[in-house]
N, C-alpha and C positions, 0 to 999 in steps of 0.2 A: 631421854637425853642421849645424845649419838655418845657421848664421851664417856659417859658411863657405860655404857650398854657395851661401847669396843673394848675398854680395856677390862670388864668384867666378862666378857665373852673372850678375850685372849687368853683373862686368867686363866678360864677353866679348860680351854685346849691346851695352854698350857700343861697343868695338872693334868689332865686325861693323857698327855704325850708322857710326862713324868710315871705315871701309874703303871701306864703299858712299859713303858720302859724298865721299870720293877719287876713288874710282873714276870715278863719275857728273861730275865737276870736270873731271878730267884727260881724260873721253872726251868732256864739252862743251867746254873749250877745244881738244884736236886738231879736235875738226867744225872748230869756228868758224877756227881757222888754216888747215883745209882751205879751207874756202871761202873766205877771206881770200887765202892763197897763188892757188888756181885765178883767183880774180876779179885778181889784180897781173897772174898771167902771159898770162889771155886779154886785158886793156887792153892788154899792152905789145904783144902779138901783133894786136892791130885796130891798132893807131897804128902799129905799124910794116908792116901791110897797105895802112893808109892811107896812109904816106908812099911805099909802093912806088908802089900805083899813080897818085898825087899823081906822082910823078919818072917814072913810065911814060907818061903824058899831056904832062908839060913837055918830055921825050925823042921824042915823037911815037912812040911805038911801045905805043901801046895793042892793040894786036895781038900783043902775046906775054902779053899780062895772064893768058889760061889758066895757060900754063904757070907762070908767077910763081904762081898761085891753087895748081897741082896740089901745085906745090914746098912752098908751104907747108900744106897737107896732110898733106903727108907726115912734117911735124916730130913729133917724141914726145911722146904726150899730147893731140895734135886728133885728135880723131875726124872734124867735117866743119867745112867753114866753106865757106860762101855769102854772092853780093855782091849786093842787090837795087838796080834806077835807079828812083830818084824821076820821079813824071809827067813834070815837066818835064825829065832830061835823055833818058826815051823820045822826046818831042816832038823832040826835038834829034838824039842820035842814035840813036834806034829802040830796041827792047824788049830785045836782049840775050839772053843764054845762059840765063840766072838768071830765073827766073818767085818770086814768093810763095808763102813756104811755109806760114805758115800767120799767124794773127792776129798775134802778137807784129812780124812782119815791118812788119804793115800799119800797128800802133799807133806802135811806132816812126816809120815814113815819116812816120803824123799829128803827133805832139806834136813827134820830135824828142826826146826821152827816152830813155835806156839803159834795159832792161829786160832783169832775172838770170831763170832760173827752173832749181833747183836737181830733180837727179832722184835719189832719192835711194833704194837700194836695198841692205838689212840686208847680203842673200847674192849678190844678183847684178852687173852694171856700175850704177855709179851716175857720173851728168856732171852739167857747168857748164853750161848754155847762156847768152851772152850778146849781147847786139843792141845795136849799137852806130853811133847816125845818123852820116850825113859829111855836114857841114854847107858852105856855100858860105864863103869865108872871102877876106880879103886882109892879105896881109902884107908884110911886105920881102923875104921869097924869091921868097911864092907867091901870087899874085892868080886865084882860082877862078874870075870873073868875065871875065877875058878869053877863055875858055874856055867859058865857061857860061853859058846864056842864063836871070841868076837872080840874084836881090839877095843880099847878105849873110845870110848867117844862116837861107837857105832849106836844105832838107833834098835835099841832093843823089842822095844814095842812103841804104843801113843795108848794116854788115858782119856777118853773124850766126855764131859761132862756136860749136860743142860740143867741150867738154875732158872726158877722162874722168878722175876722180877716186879709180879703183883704187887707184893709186900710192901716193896719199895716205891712202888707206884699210888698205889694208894697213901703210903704217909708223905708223899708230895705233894699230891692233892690236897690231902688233908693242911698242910703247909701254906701251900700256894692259897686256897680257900682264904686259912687264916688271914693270911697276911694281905688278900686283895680287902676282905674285910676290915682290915687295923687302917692299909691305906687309903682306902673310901671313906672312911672317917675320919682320917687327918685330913685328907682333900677337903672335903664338903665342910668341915670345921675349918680350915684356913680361907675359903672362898667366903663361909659366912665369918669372918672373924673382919678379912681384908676387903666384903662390904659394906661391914658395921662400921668400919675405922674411915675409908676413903670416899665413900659416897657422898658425903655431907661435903667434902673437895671436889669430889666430882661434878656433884649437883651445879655447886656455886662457880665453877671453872663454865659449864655450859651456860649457866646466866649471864657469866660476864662474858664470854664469846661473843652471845645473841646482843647483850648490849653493846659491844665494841663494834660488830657488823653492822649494827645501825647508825651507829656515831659514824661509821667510816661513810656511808651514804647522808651523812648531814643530820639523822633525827638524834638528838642530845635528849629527847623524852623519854626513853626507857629506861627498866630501873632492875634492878637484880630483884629477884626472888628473897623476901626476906624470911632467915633462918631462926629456929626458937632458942637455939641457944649453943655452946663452945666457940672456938674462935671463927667460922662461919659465921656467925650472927653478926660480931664485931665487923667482920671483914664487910659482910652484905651492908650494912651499915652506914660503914666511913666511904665506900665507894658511890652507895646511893648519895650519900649526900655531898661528896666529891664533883657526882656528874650533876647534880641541882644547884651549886654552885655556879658551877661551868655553863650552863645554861642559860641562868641568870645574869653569869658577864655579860654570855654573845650579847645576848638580847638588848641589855642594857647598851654595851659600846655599839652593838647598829643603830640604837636610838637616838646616842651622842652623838657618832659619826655623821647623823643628819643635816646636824650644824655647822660641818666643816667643807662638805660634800656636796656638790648639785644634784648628782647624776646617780648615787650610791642606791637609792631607793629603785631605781628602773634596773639594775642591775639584777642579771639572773644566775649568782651564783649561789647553788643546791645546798652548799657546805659551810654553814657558819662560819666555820673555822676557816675557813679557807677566804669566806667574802672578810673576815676580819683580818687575817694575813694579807689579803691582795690591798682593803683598804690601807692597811699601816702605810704599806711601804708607798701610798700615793699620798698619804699625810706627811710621811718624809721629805718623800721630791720634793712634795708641794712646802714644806717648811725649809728643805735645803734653798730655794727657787727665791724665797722670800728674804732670809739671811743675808743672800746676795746682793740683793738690788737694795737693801736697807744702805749699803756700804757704796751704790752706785753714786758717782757725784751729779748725773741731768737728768733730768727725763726721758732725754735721748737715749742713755745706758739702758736705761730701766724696758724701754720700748726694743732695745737690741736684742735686749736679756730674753723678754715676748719670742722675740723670730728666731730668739735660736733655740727653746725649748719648742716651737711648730716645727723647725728643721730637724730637728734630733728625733725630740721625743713620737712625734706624727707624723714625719714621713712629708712634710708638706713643702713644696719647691713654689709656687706662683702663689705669694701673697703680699699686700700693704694693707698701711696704718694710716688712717683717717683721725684727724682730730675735731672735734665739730664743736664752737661756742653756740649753746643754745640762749644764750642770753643777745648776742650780736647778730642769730645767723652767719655765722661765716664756717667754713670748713677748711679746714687745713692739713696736705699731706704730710706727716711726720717721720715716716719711712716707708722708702721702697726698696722693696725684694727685686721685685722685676720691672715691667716698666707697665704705668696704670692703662688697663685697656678701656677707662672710662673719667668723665670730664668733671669731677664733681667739683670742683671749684665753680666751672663755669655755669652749671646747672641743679647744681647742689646733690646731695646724697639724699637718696630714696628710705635707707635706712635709720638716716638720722631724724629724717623728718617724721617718719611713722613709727619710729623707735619700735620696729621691727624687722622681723628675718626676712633679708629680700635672696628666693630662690630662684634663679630661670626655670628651673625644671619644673617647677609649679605652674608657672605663666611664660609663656615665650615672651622675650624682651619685655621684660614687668618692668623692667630702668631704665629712663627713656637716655639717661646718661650715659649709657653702657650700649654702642651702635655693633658691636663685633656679636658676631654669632658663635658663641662660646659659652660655656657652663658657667654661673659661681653663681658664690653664696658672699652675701655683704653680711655680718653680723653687726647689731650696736649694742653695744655695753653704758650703761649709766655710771659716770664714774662720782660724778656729782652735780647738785643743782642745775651750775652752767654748762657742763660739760659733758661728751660723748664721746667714746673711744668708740672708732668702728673697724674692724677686719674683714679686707676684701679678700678672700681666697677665690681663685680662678681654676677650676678642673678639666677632667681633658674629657670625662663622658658624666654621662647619666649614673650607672655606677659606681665610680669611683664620686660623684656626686651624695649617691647613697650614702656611700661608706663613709663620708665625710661629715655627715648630718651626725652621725652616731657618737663621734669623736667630740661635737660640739659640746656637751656638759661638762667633760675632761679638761677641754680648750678654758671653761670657764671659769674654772677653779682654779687655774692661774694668773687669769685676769682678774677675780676676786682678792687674790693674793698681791698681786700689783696696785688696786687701787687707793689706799692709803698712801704709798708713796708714789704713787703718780699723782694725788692729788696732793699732797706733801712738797714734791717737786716744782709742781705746776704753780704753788702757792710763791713757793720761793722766788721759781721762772719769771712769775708777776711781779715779786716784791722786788728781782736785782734789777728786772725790768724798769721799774718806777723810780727806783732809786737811779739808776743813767741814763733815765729821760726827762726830757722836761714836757711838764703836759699839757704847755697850752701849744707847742707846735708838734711835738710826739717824734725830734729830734732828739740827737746825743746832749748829756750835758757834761758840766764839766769836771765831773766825776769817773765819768766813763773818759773820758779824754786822761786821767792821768793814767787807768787801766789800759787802755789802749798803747799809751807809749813806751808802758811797759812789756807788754805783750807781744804786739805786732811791731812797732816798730823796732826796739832795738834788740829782739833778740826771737820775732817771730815770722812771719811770711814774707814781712816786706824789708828784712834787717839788709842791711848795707845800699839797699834800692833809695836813688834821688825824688825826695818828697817836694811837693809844691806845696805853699801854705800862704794863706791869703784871710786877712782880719777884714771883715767887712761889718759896714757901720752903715745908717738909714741916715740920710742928709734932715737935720733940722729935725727929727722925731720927736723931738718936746714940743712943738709946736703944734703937730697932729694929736696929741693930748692937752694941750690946752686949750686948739680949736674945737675939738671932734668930740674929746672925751679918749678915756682910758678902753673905752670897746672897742674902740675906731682902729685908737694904737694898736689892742693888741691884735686885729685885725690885720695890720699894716704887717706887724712881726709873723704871722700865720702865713702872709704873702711873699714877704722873703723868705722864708721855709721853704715854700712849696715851690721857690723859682729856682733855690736853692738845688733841691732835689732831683729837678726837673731837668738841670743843666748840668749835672755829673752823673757818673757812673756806678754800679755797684760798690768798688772797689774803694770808691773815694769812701771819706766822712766829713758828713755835714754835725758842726757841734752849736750851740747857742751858748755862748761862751758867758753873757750876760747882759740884762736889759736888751736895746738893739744890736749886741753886738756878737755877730757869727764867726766862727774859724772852721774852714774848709779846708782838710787834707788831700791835697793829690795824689792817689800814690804811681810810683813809676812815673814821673814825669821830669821835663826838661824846662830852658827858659819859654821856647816857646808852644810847648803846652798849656802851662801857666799863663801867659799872658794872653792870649786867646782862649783860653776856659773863662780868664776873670772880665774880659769885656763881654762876652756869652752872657754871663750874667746881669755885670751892668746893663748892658741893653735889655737883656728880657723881663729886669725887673723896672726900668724907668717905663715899659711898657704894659706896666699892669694897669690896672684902673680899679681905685678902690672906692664903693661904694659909703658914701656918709651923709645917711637919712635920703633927701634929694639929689644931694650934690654930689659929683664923681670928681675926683681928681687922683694925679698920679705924682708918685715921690720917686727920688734919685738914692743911689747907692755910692758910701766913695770906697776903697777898694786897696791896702796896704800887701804885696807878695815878697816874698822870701823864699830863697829855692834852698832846700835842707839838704844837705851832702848824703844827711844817716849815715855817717861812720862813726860817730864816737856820740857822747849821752850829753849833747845839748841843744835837746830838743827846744828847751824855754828861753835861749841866747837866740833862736830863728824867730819863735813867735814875738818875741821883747824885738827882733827887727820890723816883722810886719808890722806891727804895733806903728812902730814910729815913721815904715812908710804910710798908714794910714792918715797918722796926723799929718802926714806935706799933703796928704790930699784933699784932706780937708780944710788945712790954710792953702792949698794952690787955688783955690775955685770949686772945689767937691765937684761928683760925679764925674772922677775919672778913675782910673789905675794908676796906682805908683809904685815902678819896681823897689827895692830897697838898696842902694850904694852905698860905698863905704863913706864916711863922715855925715851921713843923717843924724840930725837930732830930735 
């Protein structure tokens, strides 16, 4: 285990620095109390050399002075000790036993200075030497000066002693020894004390590393090392079965997510956690996407809602919307993006019909509808039984082609998400449809005529614009059901529809007011718009020819106008005038026009 092995390998250099660290402490305070202890006992041993032969000279028996020298010699721990006379008490009484031994003698006799000099040897005798002047002095005992031919404070002689430091050296040894020994056993005791205690943390900290390292690369299968027992064991435990848990979510929600998602499954993301995070937040969109258009009021919306998640979300500039009744054949463009570089109306959609992906880059011009030498991809979508939504996107290469196929499962899951209410919509679309039309001519009826004059005219596209209005009636129509039959008639009625139709404009509205009887809004028109629209028709419907059984003949139309100001809200005082120019046309003689003037009744 790295974790273990590092910080039990720091502990113990740690320790080993601590130890040395002791060690080197305790073998420089023994030095220093060696020579501390040597430097007390060789002072006390000069002062009290000094005061001997101080009391040897007051005794008048400087003449055993040797032997007092020898004596002390002889004590435990001096190796030598020598007495040098200052110039002047040679002048006095001559040179003495004792000659200079070497500089420190000399320096000393100068300054008057104690001077140490330490010998200091690992393996072999190591000594003190120290040099010690005897200075002239007067006291209450001892006046140097009656004795001495020499002021106060002159340097009488130097006492120079060597002490050997074995002694001392060895019981440091002996010390140091001990105590490297006391502290190798508290080391080696706390190293096994502070493995015994932190390994089983140790252990379980590099399990769960090895298992977090794996989790971070995606595998949620590894499991910690399980422990036989203290809170390790607990810990190995609740984590193991923490990450078994976890594992068993991913799995589970990529299984769910199957059902929400096209494309979830071809996806190559390494990281559970991660393909489960990236899924949510595309179940959001995608549930944000659909909350929206629940609240859309057409289809239209719903279909806008489509192009502006391709805009936003993909990046997609050149596309439309196809809508295609598979029950009628017919196709219909529902929105454009740009403008269609193919004819499907006139030649139909290749996608709707083979309810597949039509790619160019698979086949050159596989659409015989699509003549332009340019990329796309038509997609169709099933939205229900009758119906087929299909997505033309148009691209600028091969490439960007590619990239665009990839997109497509993403594309789908929001059209998934639309198709309940677009089929929702479209249901509705049908039923207001039905309900403002009438279905044997597949004109307005007169339902939509009261929506309409609320809408458009007095308060929508056409508000304040001069309307022409014109009630038109079939001359004698009861008579082509009582000759013909009632198929005949409503034939007859299919025929003024379509002449209807045939002879206005988008703008206008043709309405089937009831049984034969139509109201035709003109909008933006004047008198003689109106009056030359409504003979248009009379003529081109006295020029139908209606087929019954064998026989063909042709009927007449009579034809009431009113020309409607659209400034204020009566709209039903204009039709109540057509109305009644209708009836003079039809007591004048039928099959003409009659404007409407003031005093008609």
């Amino acid at each position: 285990m790295d974790s273990k092995r590092s910080i039990l390998t720091t502990l113990a250099i740690a320790m080993a620095v601590i130890f040395l660290a002791m060690i080197i402490n305790v073998t420089m305070n023994l030095r220093d109390f060696g020579f501390n202890s040597a430097k007390t006992k060789a002072q006390l041993v000069a002062d009290s050399v000094k005061n001997g032969l101080t009391a040897h000279m007051v005794n008048g028996i400087m003449a055993n002075r040797d032997f007092y020298i020898e004596q002390t010699k002889n004590l435990k721990h001096i190796d030598d000790i020598w007495i040098i006379r200052s110039n002047t008490v040679k002048k006095q009484y001559g040179d003495g036993q004792e000659l200079i031994h070497d500089e420190i003698d000399q320096k000393v006799l100068e300054t008057g200075v104690s001077v140490e000099q330490i010998d200091e040897q690992l393996l072999g005798h190591s000594t003190y030497r120290i040099t010690i002047p005897y200075k002239a002095e007067i006291t209450k005992e001892i006046n140097c000066l009656s004795c001495h031919e020499a002021k106060e404070g002159d340097v009488l002689g130097v006492i120079s002693m060597v002490m050997t430091m074995d002694d001392i050296k060895q019981m440091s040894v002996k010390i140091i020894a001990l105590t490297s020994f006391i502290s190798l056993f508290l080391i080696l005791f706390i190293i096994w004390f502070v493995k015994r205690l932190i390994v089983p943390y140790l252990s379980i900290f590099d399990s769960i590393k090895d298992v977090m390292k794996r989790a971070h690369t995606g595998d949620y299968s590894a499991r910690i090392d399980e422990f036989n027992s203290g809170e390790a064991k607990n810990v190995s435990h609740w984590i193991n079965e923490h990450m078994s848990k976890l594992q068993k979510s991913l799995v589970t929600i990529e299984d769910k997510i199957d059902i929400f998602l096209t494309a979830h499954k071809s996806e190559t993301v390494e990281d559970p956690m991660m393909d489960v995070q990236n899924t949510v937040a595309r179940l959001a969109d995608i549930y944000k996407f659909r909350k929206t258009i629940e609240h859309d009021e057409s289809i239209s919306d719903v279909y806008k809602r489509i192009a502006t998640v391709l805009e936003d979300k993909f990046k997609l500039d050149d596309f439309n919307f196809l809508e295609a009744d598979t029950t009628n054949k017919k196709v219909e463009v529902v929105y454009v993006h740009k403008a269609l570089q193919c004819d499907p109306l006139a030649k139909g959609c290749r996608a709707d019909r083979t309810n597949t992906l039509v790619d160019s880059c698979q086949f050159k011009k596989v659409c015989s509808a699509n003549n332009e030498e340019n990329t796309y991809l038509c997609i169709p979508y099933s939205i229900s039984n009758d119906m087929d939504f299909v997505i033309t996107i148009n691209t600028q290469s091969r490439e960007e082609n590619e990239k665009l196929r990839e997109k497509l499962p993403f594309i789908q899951d929001y059209v998934d998400a639309a198709k309940p209410e677009i089929v929702s919509k479209k249901l509705m679309q049908i039923l207001e449809k039905n309900a403002s039309t009438d279905p044997l001519t597949g004109l307005f009826n007169r339902k939509y005529l009261e929506r309409y004059i609320d809408g458009s005219l007095y308060s929508g596209i056409y508000k304040n614009v001069p309307c022409g209005l014109m009630m038109v009636d079939i001359d004698f129509f009861k008579l082509i059901n009582d000759n013909y039959g009632h198929d005949i008639g409503d034939i007859a009625i299919k025929t003024i529809a379509n002449t209807l139709i045939d002879t206005t404009t988008d703008k206008d509205v043709v309405i089937r007011f009831g049984g034969e009887e139509f109201i035709v809004i003109l909008n933006d028109c004047n008198e003689e718009k109106l009056h030359d629209t409504a003979e248009k028709i009379r003529i081109a419907f006295s020029q139908q020819k209606i087929q019954a059984g064998s026989e063909i003949f042709s009927k007449t139309i009579s034809i009431g106008t009113a020309l409607f100001p659209n400034k204020d809200h009566s709209f039903w005082k204009y039709i109540k005038q057509s109305d009644v120019a209708l009836y003079q046309a039809k007591h004048s003689g039928r099959n003409k026009v009659v404007r409407y003037e003031e005093g008609m009744e």
